[in-house]
KOLVEX-958519 format. One record per atom (N, C-alpha, C): residue in three letters; z negated, x negated, y negated. Coordinates in steps of 0.02 Angstrom, whole numbers, plus 32768, in hexadecimal, padded with zeros to 4 digits. Example, Ala and Ser with C-alpha at 12.3 -4.5 7.8 and 13.67 -1.06 7.14 Angstrom:
<seros>
ALA7E7A7D6C811C/ALA7E7A7D9980E1/ALA7E7A7D6C80A5/SER7E9E7D7E8070/SER7E9B7D548035/SER7E767D7B7FFE/
</seros>
This chain:
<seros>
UNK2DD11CEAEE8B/UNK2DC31CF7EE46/UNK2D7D1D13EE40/UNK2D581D00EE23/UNK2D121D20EDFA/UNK2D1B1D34EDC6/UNK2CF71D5EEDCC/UNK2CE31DA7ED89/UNK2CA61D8FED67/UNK2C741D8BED83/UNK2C3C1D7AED60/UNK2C071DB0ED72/UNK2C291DE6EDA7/UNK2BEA1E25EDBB/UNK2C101E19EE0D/UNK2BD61E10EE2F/UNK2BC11E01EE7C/UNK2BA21E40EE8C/UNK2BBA1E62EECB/UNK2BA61E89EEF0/UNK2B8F1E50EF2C/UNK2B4F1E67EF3A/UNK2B371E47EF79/UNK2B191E9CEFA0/UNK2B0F1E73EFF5/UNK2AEA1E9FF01D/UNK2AB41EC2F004/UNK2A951EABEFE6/UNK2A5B1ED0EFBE/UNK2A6B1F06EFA9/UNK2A9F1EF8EF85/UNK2AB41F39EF3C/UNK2AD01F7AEF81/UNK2AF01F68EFAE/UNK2AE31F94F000/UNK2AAF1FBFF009/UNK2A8B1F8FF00A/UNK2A2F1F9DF020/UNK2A181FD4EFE8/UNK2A2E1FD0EFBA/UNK29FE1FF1EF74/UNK2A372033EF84/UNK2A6F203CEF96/UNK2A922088EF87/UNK2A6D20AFEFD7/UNK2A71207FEFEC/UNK2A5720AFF045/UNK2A0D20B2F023/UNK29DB2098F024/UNK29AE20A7EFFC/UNK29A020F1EFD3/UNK29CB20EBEFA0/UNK29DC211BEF7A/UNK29EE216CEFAB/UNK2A072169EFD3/UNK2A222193EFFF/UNK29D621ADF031/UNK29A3218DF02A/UNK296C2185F05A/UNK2992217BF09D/UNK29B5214AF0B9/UNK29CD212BF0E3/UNK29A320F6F0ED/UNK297620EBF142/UNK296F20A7F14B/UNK29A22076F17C/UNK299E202FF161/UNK29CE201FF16F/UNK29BE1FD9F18E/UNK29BE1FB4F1AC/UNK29AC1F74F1C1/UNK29E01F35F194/UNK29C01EF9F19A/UNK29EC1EDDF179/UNK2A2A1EB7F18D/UNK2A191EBDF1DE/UNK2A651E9CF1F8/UNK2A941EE0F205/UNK2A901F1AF200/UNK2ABD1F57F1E5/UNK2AD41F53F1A0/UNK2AB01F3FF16F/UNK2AB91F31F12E/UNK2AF01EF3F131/UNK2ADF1EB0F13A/UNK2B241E9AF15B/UNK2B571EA6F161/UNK2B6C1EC3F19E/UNK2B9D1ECEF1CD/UNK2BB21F09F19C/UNK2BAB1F43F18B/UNK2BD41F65F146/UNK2BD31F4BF117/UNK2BBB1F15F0FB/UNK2BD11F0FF0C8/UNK2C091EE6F0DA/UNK2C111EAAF0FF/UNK2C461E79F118/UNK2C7F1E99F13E/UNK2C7E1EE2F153/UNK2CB31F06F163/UNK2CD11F27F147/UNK2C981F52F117/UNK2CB11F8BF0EE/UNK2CB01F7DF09E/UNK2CA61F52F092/UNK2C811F50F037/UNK2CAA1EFAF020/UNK2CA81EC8F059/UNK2CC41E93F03A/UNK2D041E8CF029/UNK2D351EB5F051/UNK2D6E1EAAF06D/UNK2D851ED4F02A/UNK2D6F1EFAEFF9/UNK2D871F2DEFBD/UNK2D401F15EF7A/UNK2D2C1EC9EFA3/UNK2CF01EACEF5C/UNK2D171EA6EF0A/UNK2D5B1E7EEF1F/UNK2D831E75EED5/UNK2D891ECDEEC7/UNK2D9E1EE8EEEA/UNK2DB61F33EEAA/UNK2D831F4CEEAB/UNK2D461F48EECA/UNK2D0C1F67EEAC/UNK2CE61F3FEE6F/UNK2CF91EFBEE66/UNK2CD71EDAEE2F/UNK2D091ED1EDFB/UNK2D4D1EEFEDFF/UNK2D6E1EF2EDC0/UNK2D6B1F26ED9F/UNK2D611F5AEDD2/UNK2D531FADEDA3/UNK2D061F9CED79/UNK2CCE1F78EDA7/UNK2C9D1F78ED82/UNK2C931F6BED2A/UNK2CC31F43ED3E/UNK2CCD1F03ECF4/UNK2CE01F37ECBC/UNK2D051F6CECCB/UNK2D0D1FAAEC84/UNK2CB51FA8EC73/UNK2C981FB0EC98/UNK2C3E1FB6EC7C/UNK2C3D1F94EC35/UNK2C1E1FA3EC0B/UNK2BFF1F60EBD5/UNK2BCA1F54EBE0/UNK2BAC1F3EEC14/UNK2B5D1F2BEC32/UNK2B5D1F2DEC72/UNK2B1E1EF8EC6D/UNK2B021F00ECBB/UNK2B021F40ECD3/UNK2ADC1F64ECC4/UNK2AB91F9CECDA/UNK2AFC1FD8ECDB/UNK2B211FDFECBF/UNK2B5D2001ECC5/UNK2B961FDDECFB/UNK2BAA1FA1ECF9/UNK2BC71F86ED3E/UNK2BA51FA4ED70/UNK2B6C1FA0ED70/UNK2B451FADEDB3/UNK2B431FE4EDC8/UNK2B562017ED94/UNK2B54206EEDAD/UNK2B9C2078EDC0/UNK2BCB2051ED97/UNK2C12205EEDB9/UNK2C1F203BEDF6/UNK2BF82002EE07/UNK2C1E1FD6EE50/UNK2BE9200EEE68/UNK2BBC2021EE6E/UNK2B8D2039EEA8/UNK2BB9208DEEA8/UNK2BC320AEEE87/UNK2BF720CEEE85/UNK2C4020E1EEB5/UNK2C4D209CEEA5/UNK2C94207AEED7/UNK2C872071EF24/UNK2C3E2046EF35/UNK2C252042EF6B/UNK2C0A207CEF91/UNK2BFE20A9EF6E/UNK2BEB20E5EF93/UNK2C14211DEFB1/UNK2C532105EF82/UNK2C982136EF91/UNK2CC4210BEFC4/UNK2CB520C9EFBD/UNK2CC920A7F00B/UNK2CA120DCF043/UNK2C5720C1F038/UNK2C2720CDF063/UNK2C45211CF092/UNK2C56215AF052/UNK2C58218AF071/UNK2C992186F09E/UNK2CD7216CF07D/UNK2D1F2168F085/UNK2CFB2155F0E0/UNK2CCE2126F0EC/UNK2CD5210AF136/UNK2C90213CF170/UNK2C972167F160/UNK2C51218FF164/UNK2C1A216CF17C/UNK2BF9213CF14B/UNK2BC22121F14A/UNK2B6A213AF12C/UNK2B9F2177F0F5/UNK2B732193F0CC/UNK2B7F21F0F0C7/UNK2B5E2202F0AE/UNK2B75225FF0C0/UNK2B6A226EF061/UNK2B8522A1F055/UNK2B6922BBF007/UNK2B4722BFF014/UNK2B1A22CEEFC4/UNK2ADC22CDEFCB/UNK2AE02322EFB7/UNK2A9C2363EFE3/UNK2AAD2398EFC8/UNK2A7623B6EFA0/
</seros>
């Protein structure tokens, strides 16, 4: 099923980013195809409450980051 809002590796790249995390792109990969694809539908159905681009995008990146921490990939930020 398609939604019509795509999480790709990139949208990965931009939260580690965000984190000042560097990250290579075959690491970017390999979590996202382990950790992020396998939960892509319920992260792009919660998005869809958004009414916009730009609001999907703060709730899936949101979702992805609370994967991210759930697998300790990422630390709070303090």
């Amino acid at each position: 099923m398609t939604t019509g809002f795509e999480i790709t590796p990139d949208d990965v790249l931009v939260i580690f980013q965000n984190h000042s995390i560097d990250i290579d792109d075959q690491t970017i990969e390999d979590i996202f195809n382990e950790f992020i694809k396998p939960e892509m539908y319920a992260i792009e159905k919660v998005a869809l409450y958004g009414n916009d681009l730009d609001e999907q995008t703060n709730i899936a990146y949101k979702e992805i980051v609370k994967i991210l921490k759930e697998n300790n990939l990422l630390r709070n930020k303090h």
